[in-house]
N, C-alpha and C positions, 0 to 999 in steps of 0.2 A: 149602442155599441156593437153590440154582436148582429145588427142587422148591416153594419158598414163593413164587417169582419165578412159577413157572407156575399156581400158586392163583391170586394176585394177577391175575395176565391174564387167569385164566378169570373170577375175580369180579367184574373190569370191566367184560369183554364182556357178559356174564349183567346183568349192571346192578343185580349185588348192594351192590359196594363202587365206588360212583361216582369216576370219573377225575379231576370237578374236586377232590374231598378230597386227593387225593394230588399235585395238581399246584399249584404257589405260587399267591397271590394275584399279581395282575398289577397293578405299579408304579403309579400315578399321573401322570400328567405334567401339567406345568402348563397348557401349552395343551388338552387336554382340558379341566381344572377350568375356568380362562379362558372356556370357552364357553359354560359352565353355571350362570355367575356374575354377579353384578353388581357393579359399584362403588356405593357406600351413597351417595356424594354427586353424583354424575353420573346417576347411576341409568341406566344404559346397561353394555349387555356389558362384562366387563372387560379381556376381549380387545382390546377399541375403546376403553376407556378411558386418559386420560394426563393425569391428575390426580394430588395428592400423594397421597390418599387409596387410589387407583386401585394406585401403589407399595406403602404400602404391607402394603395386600392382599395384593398378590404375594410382597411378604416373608414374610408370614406364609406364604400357601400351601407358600412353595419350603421354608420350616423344617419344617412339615409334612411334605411329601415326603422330607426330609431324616430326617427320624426312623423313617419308613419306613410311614408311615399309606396307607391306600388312600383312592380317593376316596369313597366312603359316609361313613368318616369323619371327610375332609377337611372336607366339607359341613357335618356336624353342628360339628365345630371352630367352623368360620365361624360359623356360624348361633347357636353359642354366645357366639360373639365383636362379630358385628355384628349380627345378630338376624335375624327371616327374609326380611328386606326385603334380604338379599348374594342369593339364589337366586334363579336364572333365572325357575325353574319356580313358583308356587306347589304347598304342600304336598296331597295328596291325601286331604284330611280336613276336616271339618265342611263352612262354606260353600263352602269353595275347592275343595271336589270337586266343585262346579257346574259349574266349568268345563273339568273331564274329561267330564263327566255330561252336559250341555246340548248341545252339539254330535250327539254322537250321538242321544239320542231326538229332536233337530228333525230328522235323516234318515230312521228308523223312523215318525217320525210323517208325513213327506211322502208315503214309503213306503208307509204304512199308508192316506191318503188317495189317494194315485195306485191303490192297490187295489181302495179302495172305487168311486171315482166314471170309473175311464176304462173298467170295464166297462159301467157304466148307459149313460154317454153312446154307446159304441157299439154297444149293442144299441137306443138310440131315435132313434139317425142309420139303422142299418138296418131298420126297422119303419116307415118313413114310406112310404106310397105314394108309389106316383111321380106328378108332378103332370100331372094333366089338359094338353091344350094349350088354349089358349087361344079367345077365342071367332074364328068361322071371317071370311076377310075375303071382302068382297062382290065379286062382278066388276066391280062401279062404283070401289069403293076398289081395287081391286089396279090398272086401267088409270091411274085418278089418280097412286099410288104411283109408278109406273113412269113417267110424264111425267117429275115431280118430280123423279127419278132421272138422266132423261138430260139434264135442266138441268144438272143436276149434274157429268154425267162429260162436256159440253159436245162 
């Protein structure tokens, strides 16, 4: 016995016979599912919701739990029960993957433009000569100037 206990340990570590197969599936709770969920007729979290509808949801989830389902197939319960409009999340397939999908390439593509055009722009901010001064002022205008000036600072 204890020479199968030391297979077993060495086949875990090794990452032959994974740890989660031999460890239970983990409970369900309601408040998880709650978060993850909506009310069909509120249409808001059900967490937040307090509707008779909203109840009983809950009823169902908690017999659920009670039978000893996890939450994957809590979900699917529901989704069979109330249709896919109970789920928080939309599902990760056909159009509704746009909205996994969409977010991300509008980053890659900002990305992708910040790549292209903030090197042009500074290589044509640094290629500008420097600008001439201007045309030179006369000693008639610069004594006028200077008048003008101490009008000014009185």
């Amino acid at each position: 016995m204890r020479r199968r206990l030391t297979l077993l340990l060495v086949a875990i570590a090794a990452g032959i016979a994974p740890a989660a197969a031999w460890a239970a599936a983990p409970r369900a709770s309601l408040t998880d599912i709650e978060n993850d969920v909506m009310c069909v007729t509120c249409r808001e979290p059900l967490i937040e919701a307090h509707s008779p509808q909203a109840y009983e949801e809950r009823g169902f989830i908690r017999s659920l739990i009670a039978q000893g389902m996890d939450k994957p197939q809590i979900e699917r319960a529901l989704v069979a029960q109330y249709g896919p409009a109970v789920l928080g999340k939309p599902p990760a397939s056909g159009f509704d993957l746009t909205v996994y999908l969409l977010p991300a390439a509008a980053v890659l593509l900002a990305i992708a433009i910040t790549a292209t055009v903030l090197p042009r722009w500074r290589r044509s901010t640094q290629s500008e000569p420097p600008r001439a001064p201007g045309p030179a002022v006369s000693p008639a205008d610069a004594r006028r100037l200077e008048d003008e000036l101490r009008v000014f600072d009185g």
